[in-house]
C-alpha positions in Angstrom: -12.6 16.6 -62.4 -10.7 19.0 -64.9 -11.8 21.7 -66.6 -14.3 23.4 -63.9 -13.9 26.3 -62.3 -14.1 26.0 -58.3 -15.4 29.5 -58.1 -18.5 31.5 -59.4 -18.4 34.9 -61.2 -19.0 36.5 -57.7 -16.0 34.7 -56.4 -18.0 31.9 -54.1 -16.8 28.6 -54.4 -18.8 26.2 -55.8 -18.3 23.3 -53.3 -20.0 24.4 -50.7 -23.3 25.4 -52.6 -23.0 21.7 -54.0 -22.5 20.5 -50.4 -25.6 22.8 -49.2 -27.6 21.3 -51.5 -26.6 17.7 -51.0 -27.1 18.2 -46.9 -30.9 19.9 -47.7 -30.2 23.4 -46.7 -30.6 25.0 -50.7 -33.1 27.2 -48.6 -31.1 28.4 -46.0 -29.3 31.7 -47.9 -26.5 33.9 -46.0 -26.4 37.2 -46.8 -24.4 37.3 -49.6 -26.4 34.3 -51.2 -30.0 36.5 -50.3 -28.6 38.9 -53.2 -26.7 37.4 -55.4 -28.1 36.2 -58.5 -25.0 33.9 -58.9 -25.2 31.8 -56.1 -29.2 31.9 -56.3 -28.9 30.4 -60.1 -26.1 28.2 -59.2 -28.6 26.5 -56.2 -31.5 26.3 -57.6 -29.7 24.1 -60.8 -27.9 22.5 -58.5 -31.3 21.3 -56.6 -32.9 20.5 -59.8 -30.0 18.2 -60.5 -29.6 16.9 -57.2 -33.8 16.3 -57.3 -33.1 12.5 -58.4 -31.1 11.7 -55.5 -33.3 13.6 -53.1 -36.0 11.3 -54.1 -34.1 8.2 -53.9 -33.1 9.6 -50.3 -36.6 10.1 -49.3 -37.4 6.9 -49.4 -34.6 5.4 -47.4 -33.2 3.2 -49.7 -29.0 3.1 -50.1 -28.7 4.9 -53.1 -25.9 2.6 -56.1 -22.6 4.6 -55.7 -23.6 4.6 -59.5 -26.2 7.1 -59.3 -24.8 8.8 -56.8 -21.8 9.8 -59.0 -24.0 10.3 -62.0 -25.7 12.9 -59.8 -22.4 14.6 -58.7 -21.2 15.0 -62.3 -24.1 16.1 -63.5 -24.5 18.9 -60.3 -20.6 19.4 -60.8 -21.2 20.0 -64.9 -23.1 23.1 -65.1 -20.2 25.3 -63.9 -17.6 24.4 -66.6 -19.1 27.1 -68.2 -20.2 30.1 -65.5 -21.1 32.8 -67.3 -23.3 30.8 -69.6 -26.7 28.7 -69.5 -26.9 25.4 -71.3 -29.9 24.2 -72.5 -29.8 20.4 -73.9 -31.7 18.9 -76.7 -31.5 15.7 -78.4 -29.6 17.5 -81.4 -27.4 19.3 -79.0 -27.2 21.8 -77.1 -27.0 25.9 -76.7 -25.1 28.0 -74.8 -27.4 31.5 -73.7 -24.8 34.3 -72.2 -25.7 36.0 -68.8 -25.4 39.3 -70.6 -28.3 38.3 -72.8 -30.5 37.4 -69.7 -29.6 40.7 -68.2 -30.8 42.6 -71.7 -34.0 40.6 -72.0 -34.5 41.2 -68.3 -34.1 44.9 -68.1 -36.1 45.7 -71.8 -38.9 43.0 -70.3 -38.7 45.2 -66.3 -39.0 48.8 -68.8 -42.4 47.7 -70.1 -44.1 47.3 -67.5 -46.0 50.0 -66.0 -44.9 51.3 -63.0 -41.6 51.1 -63.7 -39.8 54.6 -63.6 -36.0 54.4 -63.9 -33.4 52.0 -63.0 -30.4 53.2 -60.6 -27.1 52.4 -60.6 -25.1 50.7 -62.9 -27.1 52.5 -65.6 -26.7 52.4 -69.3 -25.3 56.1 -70.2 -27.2 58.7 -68.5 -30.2 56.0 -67.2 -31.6 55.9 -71.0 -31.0 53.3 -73.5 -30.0 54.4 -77.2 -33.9 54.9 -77.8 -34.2 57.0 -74.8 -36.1 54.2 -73.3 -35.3 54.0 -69.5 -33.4 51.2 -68.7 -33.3 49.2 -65.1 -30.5 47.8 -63.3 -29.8 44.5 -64.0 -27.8 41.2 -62.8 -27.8 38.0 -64.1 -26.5 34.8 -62.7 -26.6 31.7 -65.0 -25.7 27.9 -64.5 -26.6 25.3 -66.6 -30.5 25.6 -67.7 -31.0 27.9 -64.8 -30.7 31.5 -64.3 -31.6 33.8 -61.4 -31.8 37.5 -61.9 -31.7 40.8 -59.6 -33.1 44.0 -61.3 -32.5 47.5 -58.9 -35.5 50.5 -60.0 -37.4 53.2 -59.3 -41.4 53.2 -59.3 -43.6 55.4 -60.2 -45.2 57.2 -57.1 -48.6 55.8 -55.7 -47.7 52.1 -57.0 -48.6 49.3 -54.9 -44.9 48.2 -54.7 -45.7 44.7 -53.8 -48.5 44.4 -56.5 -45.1 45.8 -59.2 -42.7 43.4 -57.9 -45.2 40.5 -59.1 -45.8 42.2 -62.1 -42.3 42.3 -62.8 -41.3 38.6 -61.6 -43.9 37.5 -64.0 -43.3 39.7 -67.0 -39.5 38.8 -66.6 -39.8 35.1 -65.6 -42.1 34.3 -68.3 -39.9 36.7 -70.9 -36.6 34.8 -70.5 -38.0 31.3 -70.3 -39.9 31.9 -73.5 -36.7 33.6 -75.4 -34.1 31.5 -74.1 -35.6 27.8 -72.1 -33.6 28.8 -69.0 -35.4 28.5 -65.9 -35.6 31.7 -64.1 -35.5 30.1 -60.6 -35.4 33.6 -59.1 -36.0 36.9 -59.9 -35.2 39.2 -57.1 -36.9 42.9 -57.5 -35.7 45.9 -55.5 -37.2 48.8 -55.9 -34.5 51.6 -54.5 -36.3 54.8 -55.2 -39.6 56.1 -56.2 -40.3 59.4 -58.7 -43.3 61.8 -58.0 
């Protein structure tokens, strides 16, 4: 196939996530796969479009060579276009930038309590242009999926695990409603906390 890049933004190639997915193993991350929110959105659309195959697999049948290719183009497709999601409709489709998942992500993260200040990779000094603080944010899109990593600081006496779901909620729920990606992961590490 023409046209589609071989690699993700992070510089994996995108055969052998399509391969890890085909073989069953979308759940068996290396390292660099644990924390990168490229690789984790290019998986987890991969599996969703690799999910009619599976089925027909599960039941033992020989799947058509028809469907089988229909299922690689279709989990080959999404990564013509890396840094952006792609949401179909019957009237056609939109294209949602990773950028804007990471600023919907890190102004949804800011709300919610508990959340101190982001590090690294800050905007300015750590404050947005309404002196808002502003968290650390990474975005990895393909096709209708997106998975996102967001790096902060807590407030002290926060039960961190109890924040984490706080924020996986607040942000999941956030960028599905704004944009009708699928946030198939969002990752929350919490790198510091502020008396």
């Amino acid at each position: 196939m023409t046209g589609i890049p071989t690699t993700l933004p992070c510089g994996r190639p995108t055969a052998p996530l399509v391969e890890q997915v085909a073989e069953g193993r979308a759940d068996q991350l290396d390292a660099h796969q644990r924390d990168c929110p490229h690789c984790r959105a290019a998986l987890g659309e991969y599996v969703r479009l690799w999910a009619p195959v599976a089925a027909v697999a599960a039941d033992r049948p020989q799947a058509p060579p028809s469907l089988m290719a229909a299922a690689l183009r279709a989990v080959r497709g999404p990564g013509d276009e890396s840094e952006y999601g792609r949401i179909e409709s019957p009237q056609g489709h939109t294209r949602v930038a990773a950028r804007v998942v990471v600023a919907l992500a890190r102004h949804l993260a800011a709300q919610v309590p508990g959340v101190e200040v982001a590090l690294g990779g800050l905007v300015a000094d750590g404050h947005g242009a309404g002196g808002e603080v502003v968290p650390d944010v990474e975005a990895g899109v393909a096709g209708g999926s997106t998975a996102v990593r967001i790096t902060l600081a807590a407030a002290y006496g926060q039960d961190l695990q109890a924040l984490g779901d706080r924020i996986r909620l607040v942000v999941a729920s956030g960028i599905r409603e704004a944009t009708g990606l699928e946030p198939v992961d969002v990752m929350v590490h919490v790198d510091d906390v502020f008396l």
